[in-house]
PyMOL Python script that loads the backbone (N, CA, C, O; Angstrom):
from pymol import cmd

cmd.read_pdbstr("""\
ATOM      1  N   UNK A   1     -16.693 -17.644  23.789  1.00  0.00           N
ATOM      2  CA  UNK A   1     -16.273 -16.922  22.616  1.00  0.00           C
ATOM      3  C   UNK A   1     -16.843 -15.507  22.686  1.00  0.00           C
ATOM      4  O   UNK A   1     -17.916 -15.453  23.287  1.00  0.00           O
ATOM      5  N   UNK A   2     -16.349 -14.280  22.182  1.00  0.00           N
ATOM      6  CA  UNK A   2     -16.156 -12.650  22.230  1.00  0.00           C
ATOM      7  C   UNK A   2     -16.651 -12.640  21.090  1.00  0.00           C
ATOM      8  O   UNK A   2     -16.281 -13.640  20.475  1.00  0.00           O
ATOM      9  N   UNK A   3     -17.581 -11.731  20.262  1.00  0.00           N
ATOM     10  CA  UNK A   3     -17.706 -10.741  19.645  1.00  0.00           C
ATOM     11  C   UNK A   3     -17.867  -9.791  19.903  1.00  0.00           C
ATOM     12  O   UNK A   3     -18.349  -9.334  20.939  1.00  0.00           O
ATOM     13  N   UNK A   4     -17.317  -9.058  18.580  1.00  0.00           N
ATOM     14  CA  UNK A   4     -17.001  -7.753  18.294  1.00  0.00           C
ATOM     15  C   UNK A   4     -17.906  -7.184  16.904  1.00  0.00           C
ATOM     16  O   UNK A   4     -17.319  -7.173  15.822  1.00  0.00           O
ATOM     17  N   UNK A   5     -19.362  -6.711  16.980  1.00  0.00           N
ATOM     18  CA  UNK A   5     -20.334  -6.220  15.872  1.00  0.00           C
ATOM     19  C   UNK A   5     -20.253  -4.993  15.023  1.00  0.00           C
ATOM     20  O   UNK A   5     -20.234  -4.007  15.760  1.00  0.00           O
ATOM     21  N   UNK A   6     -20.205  -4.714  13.928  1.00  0.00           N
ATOM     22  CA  UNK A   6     -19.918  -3.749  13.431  1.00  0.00           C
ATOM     23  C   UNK A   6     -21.376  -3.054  13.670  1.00  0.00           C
ATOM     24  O   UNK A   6     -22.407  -3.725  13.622  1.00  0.00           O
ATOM     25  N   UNK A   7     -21.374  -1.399  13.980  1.00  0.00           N
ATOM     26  CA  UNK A   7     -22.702  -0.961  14.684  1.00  0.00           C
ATOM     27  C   UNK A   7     -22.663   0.502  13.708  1.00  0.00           C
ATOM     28  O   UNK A   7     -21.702   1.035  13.153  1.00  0.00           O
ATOM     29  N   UNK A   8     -23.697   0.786  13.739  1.00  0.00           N
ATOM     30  CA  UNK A   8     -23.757   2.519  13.060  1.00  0.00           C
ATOM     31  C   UNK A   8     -24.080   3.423  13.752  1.00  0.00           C
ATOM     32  O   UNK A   8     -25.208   3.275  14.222  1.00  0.00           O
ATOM     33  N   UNK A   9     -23.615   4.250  14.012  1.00  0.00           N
ATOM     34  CA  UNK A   9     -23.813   5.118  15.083  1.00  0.00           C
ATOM     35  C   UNK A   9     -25.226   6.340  15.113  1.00  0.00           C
ATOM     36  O   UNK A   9     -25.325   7.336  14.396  1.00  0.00           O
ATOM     37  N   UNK A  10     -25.802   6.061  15.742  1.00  0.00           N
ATOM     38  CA  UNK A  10     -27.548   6.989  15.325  1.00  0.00           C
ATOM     39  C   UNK A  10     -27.575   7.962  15.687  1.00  0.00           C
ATOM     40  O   UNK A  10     -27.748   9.016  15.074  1.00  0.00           O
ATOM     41  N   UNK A  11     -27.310   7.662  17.371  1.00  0.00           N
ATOM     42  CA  UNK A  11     -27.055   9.466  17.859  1.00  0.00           C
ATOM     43  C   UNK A  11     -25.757   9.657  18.820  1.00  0.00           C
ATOM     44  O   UNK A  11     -25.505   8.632  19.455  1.00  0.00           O
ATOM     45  N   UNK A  12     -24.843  10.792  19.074  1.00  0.00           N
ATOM     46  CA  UNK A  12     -24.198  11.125  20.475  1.00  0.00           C
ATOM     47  C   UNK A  12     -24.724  11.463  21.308  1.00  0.00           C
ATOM     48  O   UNK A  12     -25.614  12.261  21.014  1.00  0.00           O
ATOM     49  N   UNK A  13     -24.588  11.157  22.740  1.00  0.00           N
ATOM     50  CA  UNK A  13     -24.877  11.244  23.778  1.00  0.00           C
ATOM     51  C   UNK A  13     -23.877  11.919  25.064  1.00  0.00           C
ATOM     52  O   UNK A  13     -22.676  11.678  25.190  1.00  0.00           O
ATOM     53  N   UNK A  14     -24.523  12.627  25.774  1.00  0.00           N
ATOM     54  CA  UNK A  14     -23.355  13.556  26.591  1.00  0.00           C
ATOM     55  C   UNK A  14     -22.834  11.961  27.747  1.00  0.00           C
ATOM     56  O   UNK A  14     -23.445  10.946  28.080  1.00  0.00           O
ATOM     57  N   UNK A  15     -21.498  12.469  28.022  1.00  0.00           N
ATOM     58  CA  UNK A  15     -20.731  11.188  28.499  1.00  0.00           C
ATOM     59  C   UNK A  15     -19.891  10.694  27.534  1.00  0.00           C
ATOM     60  O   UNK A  15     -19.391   9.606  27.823  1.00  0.00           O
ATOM     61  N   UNK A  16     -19.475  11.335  26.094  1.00  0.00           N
ATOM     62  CA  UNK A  16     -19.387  10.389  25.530  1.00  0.00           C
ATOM     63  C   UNK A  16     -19.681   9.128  25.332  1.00  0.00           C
ATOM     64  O   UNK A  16     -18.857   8.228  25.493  1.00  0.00           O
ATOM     65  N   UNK A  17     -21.040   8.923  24.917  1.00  0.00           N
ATOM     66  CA  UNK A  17     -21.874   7.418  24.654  1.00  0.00           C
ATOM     67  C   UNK A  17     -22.309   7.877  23.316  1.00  0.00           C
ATOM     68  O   UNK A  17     -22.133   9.004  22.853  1.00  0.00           O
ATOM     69  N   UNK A  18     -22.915   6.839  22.730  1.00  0.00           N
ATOM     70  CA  UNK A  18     -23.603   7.077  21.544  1.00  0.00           C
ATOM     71  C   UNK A  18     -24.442   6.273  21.593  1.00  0.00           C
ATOM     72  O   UNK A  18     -24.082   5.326  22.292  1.00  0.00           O
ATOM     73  N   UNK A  19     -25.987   6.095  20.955  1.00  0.00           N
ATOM     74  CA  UNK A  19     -26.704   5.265  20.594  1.00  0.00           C
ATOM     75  C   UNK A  19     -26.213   4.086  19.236  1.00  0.00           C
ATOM     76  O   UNK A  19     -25.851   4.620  18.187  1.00  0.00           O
ATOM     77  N   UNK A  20     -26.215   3.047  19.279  1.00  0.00           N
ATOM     78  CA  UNK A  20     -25.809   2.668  17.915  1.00  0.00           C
ATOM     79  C   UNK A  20     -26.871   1.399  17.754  1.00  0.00           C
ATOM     80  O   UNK A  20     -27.482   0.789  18.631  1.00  0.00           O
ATOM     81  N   UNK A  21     -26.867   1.220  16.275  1.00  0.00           N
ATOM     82  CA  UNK A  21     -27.701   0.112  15.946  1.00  0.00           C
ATOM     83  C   UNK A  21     -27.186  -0.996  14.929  1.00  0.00           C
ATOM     84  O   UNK A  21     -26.672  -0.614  13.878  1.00  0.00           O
ATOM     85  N   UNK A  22     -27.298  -2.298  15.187  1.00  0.00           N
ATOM     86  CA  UNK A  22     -26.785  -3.279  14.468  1.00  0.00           C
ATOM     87  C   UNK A  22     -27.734  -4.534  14.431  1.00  0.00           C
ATOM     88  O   UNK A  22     -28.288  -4.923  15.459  1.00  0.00           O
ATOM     89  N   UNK A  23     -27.913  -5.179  13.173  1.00  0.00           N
ATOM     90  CA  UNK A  23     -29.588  -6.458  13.191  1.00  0.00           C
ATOM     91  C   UNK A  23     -30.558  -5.822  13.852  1.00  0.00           C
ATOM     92  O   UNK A  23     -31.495  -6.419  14.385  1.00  0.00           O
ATOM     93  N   UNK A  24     -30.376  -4.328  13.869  1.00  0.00           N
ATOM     94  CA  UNK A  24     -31.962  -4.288  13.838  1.00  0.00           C
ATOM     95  C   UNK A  24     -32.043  -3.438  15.383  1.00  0.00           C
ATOM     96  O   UNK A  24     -32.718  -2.465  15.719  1.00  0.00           O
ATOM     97  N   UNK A  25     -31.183  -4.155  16.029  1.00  0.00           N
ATOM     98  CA  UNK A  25     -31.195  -3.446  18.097  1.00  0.00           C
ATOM     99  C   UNK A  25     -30.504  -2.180  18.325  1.00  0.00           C
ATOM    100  O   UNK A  25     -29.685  -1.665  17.564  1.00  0.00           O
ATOM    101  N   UNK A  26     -30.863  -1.783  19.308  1.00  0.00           N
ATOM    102  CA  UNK A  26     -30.108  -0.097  19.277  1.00  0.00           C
ATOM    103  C   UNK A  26     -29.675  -0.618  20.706  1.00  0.00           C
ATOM    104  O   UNK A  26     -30.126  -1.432  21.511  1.00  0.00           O
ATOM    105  N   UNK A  27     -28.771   0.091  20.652  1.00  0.00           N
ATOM    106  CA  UNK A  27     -27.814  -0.327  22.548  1.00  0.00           C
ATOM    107  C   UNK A  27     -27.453   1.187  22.595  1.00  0.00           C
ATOM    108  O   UNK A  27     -27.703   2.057  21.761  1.00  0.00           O
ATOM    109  N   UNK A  28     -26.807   1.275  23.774  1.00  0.00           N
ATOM    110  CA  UNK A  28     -25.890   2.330  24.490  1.00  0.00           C
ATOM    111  C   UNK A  28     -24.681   2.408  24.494  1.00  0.00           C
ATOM    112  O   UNK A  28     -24.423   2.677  25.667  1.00  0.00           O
ATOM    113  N   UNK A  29     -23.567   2.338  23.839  1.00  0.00           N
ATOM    114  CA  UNK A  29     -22.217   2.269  24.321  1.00  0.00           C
ATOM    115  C   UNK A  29     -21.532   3.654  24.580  1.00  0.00           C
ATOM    116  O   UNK A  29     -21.862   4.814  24.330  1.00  0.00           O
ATOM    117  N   UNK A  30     -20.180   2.931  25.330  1.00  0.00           N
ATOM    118  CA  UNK A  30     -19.423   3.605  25.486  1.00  0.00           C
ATOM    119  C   UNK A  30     -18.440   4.631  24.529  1.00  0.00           C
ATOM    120  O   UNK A  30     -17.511   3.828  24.444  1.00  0.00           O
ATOM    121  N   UNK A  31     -18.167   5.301  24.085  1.00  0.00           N
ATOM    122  CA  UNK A  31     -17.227   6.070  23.196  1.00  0.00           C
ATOM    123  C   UNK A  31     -15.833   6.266  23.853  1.00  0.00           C
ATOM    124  O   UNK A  31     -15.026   6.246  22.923  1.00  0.00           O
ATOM    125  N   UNK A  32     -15.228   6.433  24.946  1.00  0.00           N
ATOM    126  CA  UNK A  32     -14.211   6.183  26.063  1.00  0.00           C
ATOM    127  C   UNK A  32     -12.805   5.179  25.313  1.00  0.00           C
ATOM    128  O   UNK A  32     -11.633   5.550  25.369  1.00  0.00           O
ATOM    129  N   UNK A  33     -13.127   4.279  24.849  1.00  0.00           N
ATOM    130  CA  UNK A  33     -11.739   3.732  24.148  1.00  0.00           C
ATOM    131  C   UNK A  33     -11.590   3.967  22.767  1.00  0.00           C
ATOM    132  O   UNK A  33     -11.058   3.167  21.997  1.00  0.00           O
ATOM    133  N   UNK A  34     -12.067   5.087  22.444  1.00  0.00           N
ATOM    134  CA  UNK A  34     -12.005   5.267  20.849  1.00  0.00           C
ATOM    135  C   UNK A  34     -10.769   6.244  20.623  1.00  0.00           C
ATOM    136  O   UNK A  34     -10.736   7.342  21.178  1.00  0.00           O
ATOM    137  N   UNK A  35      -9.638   5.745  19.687  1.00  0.00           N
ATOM    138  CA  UNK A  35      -8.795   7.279  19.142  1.00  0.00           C
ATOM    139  C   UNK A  35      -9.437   8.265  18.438  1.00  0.00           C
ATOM    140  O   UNK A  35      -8.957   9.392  18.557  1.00  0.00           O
ATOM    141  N   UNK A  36     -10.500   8.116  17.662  1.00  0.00           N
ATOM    142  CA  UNK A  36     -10.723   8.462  16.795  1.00  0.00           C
ATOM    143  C   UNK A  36     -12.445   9.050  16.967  1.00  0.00           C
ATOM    144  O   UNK A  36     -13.381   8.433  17.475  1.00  0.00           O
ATOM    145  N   UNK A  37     -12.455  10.448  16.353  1.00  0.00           N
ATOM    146  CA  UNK A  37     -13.963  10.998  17.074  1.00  0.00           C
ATOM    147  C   UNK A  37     -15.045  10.096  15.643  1.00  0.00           C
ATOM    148  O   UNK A  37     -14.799   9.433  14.635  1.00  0.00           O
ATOM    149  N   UNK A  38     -15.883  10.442  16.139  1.00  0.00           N
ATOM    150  CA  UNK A  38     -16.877   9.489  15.387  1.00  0.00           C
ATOM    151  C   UNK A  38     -18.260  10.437  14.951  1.00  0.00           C
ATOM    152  O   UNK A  38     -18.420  11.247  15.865  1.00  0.00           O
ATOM    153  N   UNK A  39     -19.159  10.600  14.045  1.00  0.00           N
ATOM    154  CA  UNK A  39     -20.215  11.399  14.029  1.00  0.00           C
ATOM    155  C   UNK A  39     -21.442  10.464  13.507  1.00  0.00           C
ATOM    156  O   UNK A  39     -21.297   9.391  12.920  1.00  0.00           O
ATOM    157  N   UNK A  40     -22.384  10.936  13.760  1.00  0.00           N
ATOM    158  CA  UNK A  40     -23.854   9.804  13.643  1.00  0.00           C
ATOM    159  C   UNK A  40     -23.827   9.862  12.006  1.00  0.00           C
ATOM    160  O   UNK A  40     -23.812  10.710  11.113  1.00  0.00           O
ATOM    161  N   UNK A  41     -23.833   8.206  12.185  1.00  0.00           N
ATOM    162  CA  UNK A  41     -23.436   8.057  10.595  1.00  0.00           C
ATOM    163  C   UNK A  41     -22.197   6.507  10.300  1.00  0.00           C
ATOM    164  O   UNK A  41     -22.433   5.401   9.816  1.00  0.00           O
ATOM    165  N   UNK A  42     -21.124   7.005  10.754  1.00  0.00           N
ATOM    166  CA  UNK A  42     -20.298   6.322  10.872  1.00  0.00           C
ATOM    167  C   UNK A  42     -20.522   4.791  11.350  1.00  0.00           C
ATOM    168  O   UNK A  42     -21.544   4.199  11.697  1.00  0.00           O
ATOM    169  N   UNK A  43     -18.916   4.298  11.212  1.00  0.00           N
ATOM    170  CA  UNK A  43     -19.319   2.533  11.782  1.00  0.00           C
ATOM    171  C   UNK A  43     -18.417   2.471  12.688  1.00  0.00           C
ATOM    172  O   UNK A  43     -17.424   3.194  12.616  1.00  0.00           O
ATOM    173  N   UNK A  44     -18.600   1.599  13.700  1.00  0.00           N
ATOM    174  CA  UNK A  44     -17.646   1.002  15.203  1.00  0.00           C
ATOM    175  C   UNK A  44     -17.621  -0.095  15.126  1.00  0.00           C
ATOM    176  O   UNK A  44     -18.312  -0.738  14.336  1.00  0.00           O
ATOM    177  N   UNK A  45     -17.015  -0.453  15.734  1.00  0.00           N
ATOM    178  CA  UNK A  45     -16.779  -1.703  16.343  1.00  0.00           C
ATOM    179  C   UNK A  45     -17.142  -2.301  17.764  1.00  0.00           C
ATOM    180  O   UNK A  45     -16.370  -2.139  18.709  1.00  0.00           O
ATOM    181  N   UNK A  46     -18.381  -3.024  17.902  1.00  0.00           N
ATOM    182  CA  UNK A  46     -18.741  -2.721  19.834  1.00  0.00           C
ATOM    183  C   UNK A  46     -18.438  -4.079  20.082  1.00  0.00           C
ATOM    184  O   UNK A  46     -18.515  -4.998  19.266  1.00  0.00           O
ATOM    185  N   UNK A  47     -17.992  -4.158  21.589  1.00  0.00           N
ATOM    186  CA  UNK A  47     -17.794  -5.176  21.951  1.00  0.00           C
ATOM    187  C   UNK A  47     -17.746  -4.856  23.596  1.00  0.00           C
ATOM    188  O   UNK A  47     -17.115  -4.052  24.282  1.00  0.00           O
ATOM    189  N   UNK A  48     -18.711  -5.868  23.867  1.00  0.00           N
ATOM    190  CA  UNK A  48     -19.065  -5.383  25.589  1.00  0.00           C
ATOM    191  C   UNK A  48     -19.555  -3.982  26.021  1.00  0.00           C
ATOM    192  O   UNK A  48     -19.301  -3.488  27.120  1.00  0.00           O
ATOM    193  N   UNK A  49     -20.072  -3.561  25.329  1.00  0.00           N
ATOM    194  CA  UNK A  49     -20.923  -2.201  25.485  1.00  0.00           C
ATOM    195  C   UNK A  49     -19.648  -0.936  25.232  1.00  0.00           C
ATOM    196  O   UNK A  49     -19.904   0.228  25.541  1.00  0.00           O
ATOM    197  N   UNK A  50     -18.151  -1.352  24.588  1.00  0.00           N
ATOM    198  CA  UNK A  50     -17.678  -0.334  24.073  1.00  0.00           C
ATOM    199  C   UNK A  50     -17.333  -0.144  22.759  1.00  0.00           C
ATOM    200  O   UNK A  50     -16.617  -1.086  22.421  1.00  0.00           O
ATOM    201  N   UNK A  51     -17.536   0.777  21.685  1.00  0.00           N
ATOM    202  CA  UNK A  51     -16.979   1.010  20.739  1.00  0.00           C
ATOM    203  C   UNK A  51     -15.510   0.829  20.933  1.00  0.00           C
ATOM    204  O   UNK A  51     -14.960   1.224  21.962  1.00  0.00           O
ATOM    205  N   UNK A  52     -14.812   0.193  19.889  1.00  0.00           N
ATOM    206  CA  UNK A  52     -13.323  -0.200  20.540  1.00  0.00           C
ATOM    207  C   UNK A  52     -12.554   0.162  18.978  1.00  0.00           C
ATOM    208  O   UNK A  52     -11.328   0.268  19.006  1.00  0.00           O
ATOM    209  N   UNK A  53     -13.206   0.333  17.748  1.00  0.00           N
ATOM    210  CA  UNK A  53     -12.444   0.783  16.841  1.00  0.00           C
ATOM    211  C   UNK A  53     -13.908   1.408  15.811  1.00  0.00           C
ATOM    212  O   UNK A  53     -15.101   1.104  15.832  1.00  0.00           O
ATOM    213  N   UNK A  54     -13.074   2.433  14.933  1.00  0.00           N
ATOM    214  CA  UNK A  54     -14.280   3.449  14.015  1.00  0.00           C
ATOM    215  C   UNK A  54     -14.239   2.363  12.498  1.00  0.00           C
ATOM    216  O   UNK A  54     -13.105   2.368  12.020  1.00  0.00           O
ATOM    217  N   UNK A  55     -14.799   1.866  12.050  1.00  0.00           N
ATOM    218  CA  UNK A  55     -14.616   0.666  10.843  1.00  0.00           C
ATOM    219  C   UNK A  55     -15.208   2.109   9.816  1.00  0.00           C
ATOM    220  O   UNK A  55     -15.752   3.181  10.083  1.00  0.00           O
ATOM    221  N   UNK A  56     -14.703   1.356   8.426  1.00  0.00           N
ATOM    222  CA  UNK A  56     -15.064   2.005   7.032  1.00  0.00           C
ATOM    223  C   UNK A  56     -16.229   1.646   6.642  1.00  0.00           C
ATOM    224  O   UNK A  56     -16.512   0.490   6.955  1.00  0.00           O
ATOM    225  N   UNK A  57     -16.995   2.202   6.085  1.00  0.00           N
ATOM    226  CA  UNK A  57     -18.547   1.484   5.796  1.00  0.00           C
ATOM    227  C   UNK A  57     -18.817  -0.091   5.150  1.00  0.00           C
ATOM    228  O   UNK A  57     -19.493  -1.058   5.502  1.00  0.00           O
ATOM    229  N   UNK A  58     -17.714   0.275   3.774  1.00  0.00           N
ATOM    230  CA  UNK A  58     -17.562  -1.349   3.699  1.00  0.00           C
ATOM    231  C   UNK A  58     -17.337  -2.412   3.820  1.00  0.00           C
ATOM    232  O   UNK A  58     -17.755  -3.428   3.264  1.00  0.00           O
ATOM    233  N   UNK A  59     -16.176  -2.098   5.085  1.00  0.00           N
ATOM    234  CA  UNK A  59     -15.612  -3.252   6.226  1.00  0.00           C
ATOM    235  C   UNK A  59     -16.883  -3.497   6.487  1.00  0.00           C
ATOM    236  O   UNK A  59     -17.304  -4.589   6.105  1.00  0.00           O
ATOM    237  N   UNK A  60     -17.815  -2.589   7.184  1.00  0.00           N
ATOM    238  CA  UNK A  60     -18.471  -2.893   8.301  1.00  0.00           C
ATOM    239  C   UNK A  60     -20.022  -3.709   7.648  1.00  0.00           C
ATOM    240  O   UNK A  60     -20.865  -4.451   8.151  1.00  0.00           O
ATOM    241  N   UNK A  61     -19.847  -3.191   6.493  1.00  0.00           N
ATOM    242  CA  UNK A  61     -21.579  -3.815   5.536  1.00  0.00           C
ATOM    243  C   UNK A  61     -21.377  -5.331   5.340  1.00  0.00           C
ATOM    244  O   UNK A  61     -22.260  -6.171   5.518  1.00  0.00           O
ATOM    245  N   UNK A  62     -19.467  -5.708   4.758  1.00  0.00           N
ATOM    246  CA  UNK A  62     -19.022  -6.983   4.577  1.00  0.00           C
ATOM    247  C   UNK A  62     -18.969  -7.763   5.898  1.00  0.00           C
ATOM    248  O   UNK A  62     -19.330  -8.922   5.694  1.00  0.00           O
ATOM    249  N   UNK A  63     -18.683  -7.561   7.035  1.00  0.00           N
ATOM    250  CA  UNK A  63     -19.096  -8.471   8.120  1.00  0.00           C
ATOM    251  C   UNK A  63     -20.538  -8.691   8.677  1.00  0.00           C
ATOM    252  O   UNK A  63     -21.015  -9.523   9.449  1.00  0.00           O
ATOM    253  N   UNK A  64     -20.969  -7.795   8.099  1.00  0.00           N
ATOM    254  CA  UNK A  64     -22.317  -7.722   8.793  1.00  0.00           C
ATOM    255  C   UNK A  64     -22.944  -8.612   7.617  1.00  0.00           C
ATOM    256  O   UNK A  64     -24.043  -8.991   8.022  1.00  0.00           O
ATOM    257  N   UNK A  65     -22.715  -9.068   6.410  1.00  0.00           N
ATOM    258  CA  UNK A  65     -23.319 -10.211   5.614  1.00  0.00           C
ATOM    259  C   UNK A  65     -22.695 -11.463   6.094  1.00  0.00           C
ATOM    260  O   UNK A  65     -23.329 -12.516   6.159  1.00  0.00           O
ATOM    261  N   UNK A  66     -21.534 -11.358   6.407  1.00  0.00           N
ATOM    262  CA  UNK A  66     -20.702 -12.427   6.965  1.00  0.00           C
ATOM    263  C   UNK A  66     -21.146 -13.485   7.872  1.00  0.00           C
ATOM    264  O   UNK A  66     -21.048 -14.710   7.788  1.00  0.00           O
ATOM    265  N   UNK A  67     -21.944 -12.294   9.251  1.00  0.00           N
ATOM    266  CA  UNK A  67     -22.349 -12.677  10.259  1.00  0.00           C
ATOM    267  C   UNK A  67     -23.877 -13.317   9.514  1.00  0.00           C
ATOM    268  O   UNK A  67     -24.019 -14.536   9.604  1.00  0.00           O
ATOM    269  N   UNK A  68     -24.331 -12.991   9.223  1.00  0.00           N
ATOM    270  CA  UNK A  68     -26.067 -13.099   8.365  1.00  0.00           C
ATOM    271  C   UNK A  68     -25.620 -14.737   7.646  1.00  0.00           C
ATOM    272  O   UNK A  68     -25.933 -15.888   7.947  1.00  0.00           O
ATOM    273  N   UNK A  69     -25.117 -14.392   7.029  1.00  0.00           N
ATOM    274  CA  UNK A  69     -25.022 -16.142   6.437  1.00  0.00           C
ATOM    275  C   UNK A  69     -24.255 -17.304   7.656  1.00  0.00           C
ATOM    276  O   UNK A  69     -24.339 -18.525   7.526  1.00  0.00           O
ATOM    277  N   UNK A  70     -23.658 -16.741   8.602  1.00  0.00           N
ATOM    278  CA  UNK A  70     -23.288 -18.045   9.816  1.00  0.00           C
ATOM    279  C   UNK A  70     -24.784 -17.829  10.071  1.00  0.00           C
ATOM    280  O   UNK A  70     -25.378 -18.827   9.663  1.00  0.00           O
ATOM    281  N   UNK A  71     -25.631 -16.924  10.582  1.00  0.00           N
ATOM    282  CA  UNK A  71     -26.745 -17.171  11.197  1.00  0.00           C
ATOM    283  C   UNK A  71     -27.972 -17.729  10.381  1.00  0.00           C
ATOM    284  O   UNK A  71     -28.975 -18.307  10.800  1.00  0.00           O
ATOM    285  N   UNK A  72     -27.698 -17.476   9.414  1.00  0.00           N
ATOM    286  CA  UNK A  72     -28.887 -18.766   8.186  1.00  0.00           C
ATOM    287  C   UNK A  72     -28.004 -20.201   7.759  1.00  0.00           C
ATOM    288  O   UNK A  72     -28.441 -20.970   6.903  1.00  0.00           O
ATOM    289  N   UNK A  73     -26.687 -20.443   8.493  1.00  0.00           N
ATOM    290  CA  UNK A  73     -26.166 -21.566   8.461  1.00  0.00           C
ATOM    291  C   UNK A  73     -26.848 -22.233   9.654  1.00  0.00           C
ATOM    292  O   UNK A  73     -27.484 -23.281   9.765  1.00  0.00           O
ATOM    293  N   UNK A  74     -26.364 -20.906  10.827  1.00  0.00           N
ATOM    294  CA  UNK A  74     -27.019 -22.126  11.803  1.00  0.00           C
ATOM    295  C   UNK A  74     -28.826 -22.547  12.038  1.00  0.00           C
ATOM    296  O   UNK A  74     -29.292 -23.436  12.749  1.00  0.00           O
ATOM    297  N   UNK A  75     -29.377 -21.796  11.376  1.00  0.00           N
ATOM    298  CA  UNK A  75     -30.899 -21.849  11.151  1.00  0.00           C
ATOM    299  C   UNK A  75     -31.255 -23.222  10.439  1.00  0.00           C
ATOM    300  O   UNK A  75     -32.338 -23.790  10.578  1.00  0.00           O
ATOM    301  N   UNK A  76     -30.272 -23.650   9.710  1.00  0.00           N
ATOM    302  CA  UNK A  76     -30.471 -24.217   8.698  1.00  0.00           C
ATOM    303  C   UNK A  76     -30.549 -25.824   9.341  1.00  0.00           C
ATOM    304  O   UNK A  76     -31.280 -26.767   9.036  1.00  0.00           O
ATOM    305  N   UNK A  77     -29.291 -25.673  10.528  1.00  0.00           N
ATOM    306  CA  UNK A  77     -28.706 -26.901  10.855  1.00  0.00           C
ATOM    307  C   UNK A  77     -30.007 -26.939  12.204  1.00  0.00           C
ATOM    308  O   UNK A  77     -30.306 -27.905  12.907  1.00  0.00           O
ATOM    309  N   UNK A  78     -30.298 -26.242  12.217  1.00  0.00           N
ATOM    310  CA  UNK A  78     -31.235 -26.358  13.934  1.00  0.00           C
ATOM    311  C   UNK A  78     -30.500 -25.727  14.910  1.00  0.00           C
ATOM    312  O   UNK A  78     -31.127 -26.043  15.921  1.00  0.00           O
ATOM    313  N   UNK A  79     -29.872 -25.260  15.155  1.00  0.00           N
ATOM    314  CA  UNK A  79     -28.644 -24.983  16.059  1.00  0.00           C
ATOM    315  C   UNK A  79     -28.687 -23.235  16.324  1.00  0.00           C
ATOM    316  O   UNK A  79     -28.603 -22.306  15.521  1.00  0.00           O
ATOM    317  N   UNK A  80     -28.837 -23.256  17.654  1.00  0.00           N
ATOM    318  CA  UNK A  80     -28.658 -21.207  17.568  1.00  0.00           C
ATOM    319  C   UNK A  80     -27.356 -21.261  18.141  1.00  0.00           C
ATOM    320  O   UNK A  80     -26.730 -22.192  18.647  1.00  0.00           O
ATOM    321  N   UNK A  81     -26.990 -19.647  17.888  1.00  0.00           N
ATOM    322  CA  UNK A  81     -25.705 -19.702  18.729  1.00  0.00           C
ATOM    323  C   UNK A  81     -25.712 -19.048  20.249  1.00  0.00           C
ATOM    324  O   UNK A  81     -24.694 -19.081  20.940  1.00  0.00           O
TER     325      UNK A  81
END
""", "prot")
cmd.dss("prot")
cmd.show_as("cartoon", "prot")
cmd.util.cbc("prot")
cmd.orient("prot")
């Protein structure tokens, strides 16, 4: 199974990359499949180390609780994913 994390973007990076952070981790991605320019601040969509779409803040706050309660479901049951 693929996910796709909604991430906030912290800083740009030459290469088009950006730093982004999501639960807490900061990664590296790619900026390369994006239509749409993006500025530190904003929300993406990463998946496999690329930003693949620019999300609205509240898309991106509502999955990111989404994801938080499967992961205190599976805490709950014993089970990681």
């Amino acid at each position: 199974m693929c996910l796709s994390v909604p991430s906030r973007v912290l800083e740009l990076r030459e290469g088009n990359n950006a730093v982004v952070e999501s639960f807490g981790t900061k990664r590296l991605v790619s900026l390369e499949l994006l239509q749409d320019s993006v500025s530190v601040g904003d929300w993406v969509l990463v998946h496999v180390g690329f930003a693949i779409q620019k999300l609205d803040e509240d898309y991106a706050l509502e999955t990111l609780k989404l994801f938080e309660k499967l992961l205190e479901q599976e805490d709950e049951l014993g089970n990681s994913l």
